[in-house]
C-alpha positions as CSV (number, residue, x, y, z in Angstrom):
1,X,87.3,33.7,47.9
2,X,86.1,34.3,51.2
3,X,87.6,31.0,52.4
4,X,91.1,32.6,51.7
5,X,90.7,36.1,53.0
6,X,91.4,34.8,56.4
7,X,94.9,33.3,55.6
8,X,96.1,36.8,53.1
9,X,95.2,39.1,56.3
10,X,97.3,37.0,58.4
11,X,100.3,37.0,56.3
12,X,100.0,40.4,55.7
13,X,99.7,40.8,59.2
14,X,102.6,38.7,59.7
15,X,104.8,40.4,57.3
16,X,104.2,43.8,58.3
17,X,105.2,42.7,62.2
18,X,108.3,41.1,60.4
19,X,109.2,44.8,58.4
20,X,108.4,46.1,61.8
21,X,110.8,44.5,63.7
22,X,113.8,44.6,61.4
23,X,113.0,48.4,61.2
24,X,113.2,48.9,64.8
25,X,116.0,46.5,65.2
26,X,118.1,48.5,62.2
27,X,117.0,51.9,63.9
28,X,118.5,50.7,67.4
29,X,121.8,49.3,65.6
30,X,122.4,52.8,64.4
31,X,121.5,54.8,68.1
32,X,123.7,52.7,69.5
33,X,126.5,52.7,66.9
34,X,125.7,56.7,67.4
35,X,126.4,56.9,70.8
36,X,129.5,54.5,70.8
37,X,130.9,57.6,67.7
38,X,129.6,60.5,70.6
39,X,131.1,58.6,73.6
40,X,134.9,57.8,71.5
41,X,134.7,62.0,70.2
42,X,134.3,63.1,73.9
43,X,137.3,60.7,75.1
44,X,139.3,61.6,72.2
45,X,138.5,65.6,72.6
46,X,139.2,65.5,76.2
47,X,142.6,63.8,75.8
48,X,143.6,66.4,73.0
49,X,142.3,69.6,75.8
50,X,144.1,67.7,78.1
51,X,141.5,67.2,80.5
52,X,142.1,65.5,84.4
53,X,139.4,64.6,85.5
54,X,141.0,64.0,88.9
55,X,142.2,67.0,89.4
56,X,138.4,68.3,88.7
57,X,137.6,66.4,91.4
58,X,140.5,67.2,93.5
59,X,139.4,70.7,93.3
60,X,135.7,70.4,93.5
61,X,136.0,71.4,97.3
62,X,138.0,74.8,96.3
63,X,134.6,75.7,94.4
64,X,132.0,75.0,97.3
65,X,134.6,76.4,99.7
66,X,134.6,79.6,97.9
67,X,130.6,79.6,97.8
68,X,131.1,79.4,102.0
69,X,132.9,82.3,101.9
70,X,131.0,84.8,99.9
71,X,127.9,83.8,101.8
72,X,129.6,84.8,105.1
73,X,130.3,88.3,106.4
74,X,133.7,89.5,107.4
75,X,132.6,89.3,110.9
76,X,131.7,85.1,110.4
77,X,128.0,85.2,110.3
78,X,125.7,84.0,107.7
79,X,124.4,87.2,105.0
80,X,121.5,86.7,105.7
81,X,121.4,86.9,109.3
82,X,122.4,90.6,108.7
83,X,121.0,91.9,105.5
84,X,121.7,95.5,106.0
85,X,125.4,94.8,106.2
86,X,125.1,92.5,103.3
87,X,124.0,95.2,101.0
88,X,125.2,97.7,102.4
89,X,126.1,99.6,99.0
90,X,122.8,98.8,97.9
91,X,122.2,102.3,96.2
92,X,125.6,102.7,94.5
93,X,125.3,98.9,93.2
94,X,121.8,99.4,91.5
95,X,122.9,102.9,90.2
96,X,126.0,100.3,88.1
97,X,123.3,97.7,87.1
98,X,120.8,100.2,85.6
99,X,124.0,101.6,83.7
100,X,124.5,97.6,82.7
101,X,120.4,97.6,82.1
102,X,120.7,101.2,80.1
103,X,123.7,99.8,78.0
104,X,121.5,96.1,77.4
105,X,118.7,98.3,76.3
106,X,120.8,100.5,74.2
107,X,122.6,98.2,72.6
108,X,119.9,95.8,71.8
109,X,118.0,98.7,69.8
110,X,121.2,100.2,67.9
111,X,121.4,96.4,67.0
112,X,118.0,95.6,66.3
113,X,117.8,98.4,63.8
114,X,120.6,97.6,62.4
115,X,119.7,94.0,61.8
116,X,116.7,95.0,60.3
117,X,117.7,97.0,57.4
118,X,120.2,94.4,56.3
119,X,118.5,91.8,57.1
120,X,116.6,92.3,53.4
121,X,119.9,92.4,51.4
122,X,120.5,89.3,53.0
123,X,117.3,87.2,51.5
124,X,116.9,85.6,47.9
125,X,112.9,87.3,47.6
126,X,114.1,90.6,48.0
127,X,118.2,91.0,47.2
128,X,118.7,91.9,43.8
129,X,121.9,91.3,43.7
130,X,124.1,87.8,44.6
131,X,126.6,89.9,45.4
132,X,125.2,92.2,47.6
133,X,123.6,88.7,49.3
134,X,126.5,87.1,49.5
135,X,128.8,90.2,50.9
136,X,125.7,91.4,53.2
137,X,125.9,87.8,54.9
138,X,129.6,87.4,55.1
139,X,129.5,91.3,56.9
140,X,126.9,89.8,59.4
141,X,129.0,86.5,60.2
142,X,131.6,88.8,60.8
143,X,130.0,90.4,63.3
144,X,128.2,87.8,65.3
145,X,131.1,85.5,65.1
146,X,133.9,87.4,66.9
147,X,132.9,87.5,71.0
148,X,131.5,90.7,72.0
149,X,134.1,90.8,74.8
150,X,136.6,91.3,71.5
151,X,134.6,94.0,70.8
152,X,134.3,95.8,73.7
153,X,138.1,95.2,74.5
154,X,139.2,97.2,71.2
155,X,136.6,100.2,71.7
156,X,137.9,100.1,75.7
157,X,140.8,100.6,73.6
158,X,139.4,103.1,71.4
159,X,137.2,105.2,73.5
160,X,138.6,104.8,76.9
161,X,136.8,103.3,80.0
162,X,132.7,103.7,80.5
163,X,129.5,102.2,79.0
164,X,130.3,103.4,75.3
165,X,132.1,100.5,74.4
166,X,129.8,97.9,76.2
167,X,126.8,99.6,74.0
168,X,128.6,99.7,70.7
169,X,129.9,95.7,71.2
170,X,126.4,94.8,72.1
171,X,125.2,96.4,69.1
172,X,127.6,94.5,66.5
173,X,127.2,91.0,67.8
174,X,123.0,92.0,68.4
175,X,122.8,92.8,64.4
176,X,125.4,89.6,63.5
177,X,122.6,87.4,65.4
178,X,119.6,89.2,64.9
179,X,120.3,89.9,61.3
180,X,121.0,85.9,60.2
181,X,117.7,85.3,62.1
182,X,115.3,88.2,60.6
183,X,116.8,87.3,57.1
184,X,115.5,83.6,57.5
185,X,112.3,84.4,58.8
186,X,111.9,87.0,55.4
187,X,112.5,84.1,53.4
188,X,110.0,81.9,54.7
189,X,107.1,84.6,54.2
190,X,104.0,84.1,52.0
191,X,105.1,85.2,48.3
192,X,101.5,86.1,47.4
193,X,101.5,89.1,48.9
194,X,104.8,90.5,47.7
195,X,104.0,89.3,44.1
196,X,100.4,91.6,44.0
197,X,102.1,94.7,45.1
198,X,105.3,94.1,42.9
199,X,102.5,93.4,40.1
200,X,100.7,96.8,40.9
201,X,103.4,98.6,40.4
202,X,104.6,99.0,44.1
203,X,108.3,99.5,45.1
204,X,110.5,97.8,46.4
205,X,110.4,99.9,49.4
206,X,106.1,98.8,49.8
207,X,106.7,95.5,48.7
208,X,108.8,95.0,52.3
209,X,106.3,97.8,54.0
210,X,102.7,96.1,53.2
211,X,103.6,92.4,51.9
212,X,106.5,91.2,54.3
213,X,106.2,93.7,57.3
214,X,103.0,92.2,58.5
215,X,103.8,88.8,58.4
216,X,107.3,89.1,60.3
217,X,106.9,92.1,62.6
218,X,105.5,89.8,65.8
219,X,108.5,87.3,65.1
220,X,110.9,90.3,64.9
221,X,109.9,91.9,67.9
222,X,110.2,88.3,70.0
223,X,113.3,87.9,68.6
224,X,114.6,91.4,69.9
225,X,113.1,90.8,73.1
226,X,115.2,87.5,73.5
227,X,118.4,89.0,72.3
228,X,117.6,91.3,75.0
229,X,117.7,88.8,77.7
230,X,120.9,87.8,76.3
231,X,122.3,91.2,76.0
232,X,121.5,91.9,79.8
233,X,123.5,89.1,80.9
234,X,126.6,89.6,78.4
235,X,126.4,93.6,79.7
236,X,127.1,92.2,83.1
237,X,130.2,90.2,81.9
238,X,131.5,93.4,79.4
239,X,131.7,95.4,83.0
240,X,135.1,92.7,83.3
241,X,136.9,94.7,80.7
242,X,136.6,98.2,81.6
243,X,132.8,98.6,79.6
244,X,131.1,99.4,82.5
245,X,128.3,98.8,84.4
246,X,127.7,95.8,87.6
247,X,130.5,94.1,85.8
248,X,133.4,96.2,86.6
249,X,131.8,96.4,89.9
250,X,131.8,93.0,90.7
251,X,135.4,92.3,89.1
252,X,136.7,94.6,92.0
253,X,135.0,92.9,94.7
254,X,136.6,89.7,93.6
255,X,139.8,91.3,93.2
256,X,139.6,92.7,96.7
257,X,138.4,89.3,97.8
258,X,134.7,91.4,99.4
259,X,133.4,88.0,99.2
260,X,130.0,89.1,100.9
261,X,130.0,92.2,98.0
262,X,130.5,89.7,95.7
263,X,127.2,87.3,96.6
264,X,125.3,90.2,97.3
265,X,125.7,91.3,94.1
266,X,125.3,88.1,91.6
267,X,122.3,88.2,93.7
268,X,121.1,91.1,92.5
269,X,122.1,90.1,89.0
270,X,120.4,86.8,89.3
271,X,117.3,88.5,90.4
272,X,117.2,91.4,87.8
273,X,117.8,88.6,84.7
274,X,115.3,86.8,86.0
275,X,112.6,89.4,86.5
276,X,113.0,90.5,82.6
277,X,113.5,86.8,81.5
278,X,109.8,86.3,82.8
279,X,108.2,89.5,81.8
280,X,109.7,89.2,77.5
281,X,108.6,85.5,78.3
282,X,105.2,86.7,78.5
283,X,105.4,89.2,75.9
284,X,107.3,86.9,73.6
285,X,104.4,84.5,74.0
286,X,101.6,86.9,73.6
287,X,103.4,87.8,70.2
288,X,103.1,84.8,69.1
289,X,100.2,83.6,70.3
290,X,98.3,86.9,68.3
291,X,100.3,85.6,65.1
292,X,98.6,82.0,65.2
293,X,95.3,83.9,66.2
294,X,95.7,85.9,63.1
């Protein structure tokens, strides 16, 4: 027996290499076939846009040209040779992007809210009706599915010119997005919980208040304060359409071709995202890292 150990190891040995190999072989067949599928899809959907690439590249030099001129003043020097000049309506440009930070904030907590209390008629463990489910999910589609700058164009409509309809577009497409995502993270929660308070007699109401509040409240709050990132940056773009805010501001400049007004504030814009994309980083991550640590 132990004469003929030696020679079973080895073809066992030999016939796993074997399995191996025609494994990796089959799995490198299909990647490639994969990408051959990708690389034929984005010929065939650029030939159906129309794309030309030559004229991309024709162009290219339009689009750094343009980057020259709003970095130089009207006088011919760099911006930053004369920073005062650059911004000089510093004040009345940070009074429009804390109206665009105001309606990001705003419309991030009407939308928030709102997500959250359907975000429960949306989930199997606590909808009692498929009906309600299925109508509470189509509603939230609806809303995160049309472009907020839709929205905001028909309340510009509706309400006229300001930061009203910037808010109240944010707010819809904030509970379309935020709703879909609070409803999954319900329906992954820990039953157990749930099930002793429904078994106790509890409502329906502290069933969601003491056995799914506390496991998705950390996740619900990191969500909001990503949406809010988003928001900040789709506030800036509403301004375009009459919503208000550093948007509208800026869309003048580049009508009016203030090409150093119109670096000096992306800049601005640039910097305020990123300040507020690092600090809900940080909260985000603390969030989370107390949920694990819990």
């Amino acid at each position: 027996m132990s004469a003929s150990a030696p020679p079973n190891r080895l073809t066992t040995a030999i016939g796993t290499l074997v399995s191996y190999d025609s494994d990796l072989r089959e799995k490198r067949r299909k990647t490639i076939f994969g990408c051959i599928i990708v690389a034929i899809l984005f010929v065939l959907s650029g030939w159906i846009a129309e794309a030309q690439p030559d004229v991309l590249i024709d162009k290219a030099g339009a689009f750094f040209n343009y980057i020259g001129d709003i970095l130089h003043l009207d006088s011919g020097d760099l911006v930053f040779e004369a920073p005062g000049e650059w911004f000089w309506g510093l004040r009345r440009w940070l009074l429009s992007l804390g109206e665009t930070l105001l309606m990001a904030y705003a419309g991030t907590f009407l939308g928030t809210f709102a997500a959250f209390a359907l975000c429960f008629f949306a989930t199997d463990n606590f909808c009692v009706s498929r009906l309600g489910k299925f109508c509470t999910l189509r509603f939230l589609e609806f809303a995160r599915t049309v472009p907020d700058l839709v929205f905001a164009l028909i309340f510009v409509i509706a309400f006229g010119l300001g930061p009203i309809p910037g808010v109240l577009a944010i707010a819809i497409h904030t509970m379309g997005a935020l709703g879909k995502l609070f409803a999954e993270v319900v329906e992954n929660i820990d039953p157990k919980p749930v099930e002793g308070i429904a078994a106790a007699g509890g409502s329906r109401l502290a069933q969601i208040r003491y056995g799914a509040l506390p496991q998705v409240l950390s996740n619900f709050v990191s969500y909001a304060l990503l949406r809010f990132e988003v928001n900040v940056r789709s506030a800036a773009v509403l301004g375009f359409v009459g919503a208000g805010g550093i948007g509208f501001t800026l869309l003048i400049a580049i009508r009016k071709f203030y090409n150093s007004d119109v670096s000096a504030i992306l800049l601005m814009i640039i910097v305020t995202v990123m300040l507020i994309d690092y600090g809900t980083e940080k909260v985000r991550h603390r969030l989370i890292g107390r949920e694990k640590h819990a």
